[in-house]
C-alpha positions in Angstrom: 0.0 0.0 0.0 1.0 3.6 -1.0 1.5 6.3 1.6 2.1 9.6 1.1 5.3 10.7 3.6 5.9 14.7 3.8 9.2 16.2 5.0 10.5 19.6 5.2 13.7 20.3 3.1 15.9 24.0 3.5 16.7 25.5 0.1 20.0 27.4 0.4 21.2 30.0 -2.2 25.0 29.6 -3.4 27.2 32.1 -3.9 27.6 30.7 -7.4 24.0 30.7 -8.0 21.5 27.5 -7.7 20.3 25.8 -4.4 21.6 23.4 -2.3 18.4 21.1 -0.5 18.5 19.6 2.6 16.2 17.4 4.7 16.8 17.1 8.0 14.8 14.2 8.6 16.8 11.7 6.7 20.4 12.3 7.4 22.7 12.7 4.4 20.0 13.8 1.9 21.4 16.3 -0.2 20.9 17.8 -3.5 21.1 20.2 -5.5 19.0 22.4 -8.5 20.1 25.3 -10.6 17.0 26.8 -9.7 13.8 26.7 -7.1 11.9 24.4 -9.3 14.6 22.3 -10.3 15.6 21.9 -6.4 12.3 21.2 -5.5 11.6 18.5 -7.9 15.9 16.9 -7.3 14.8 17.4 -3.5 11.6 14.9 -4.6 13.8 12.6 -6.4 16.4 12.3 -3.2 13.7 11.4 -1.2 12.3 8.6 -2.7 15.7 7.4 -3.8 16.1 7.7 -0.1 13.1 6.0 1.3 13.4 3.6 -1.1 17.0 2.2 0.1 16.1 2.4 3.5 12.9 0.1 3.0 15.4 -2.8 0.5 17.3 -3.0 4.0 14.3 -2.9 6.1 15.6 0.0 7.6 12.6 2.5 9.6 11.5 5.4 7.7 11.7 8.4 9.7 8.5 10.4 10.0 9.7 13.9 8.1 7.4 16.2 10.0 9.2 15.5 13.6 11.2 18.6 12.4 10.6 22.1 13.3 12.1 24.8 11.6 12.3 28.3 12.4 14.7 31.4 12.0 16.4 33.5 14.6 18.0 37.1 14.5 21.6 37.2 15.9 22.8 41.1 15.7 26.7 40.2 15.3 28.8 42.3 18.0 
């Protein structure tokens, strides 16, 4: 039986242009996209690439929305 599985990911800009994608939830996932869209969708791909390993080992998949993920001002002194 299908399930549908959601997990946040972090887009970060690089210097160089593009975006790096993380997921928190499933340690290791990384990818990246020379723009928003294609991140998004190479962040999709990761995942189930990812999810689909860790069920051939019978490995548990982690629930992605266990994460929180919030921003903080630092004034730098």
């Amino acid at each position: 039986m299908k399930q549908t599985l959601h997990y946040n990911i972090i887009l970060r800009a690089e210097p160089e242009g593009g975006f790096t994608v993380l997921v928190p939830a499933l340690p290791g996932c990384v990818t990246y996209g020379k723009n928003l869209d294609e991140a998004r969708r190479m962040a999709k791909e990761a995942i189930e690439l990812y999810i689909e390993d860790l069920r051939a080992h019978k490995d548990k998949i982690p629930n992605g929305c266990d994460y929180l993920i919030s921003s903080l001002e630092v004034v730098s002194v």
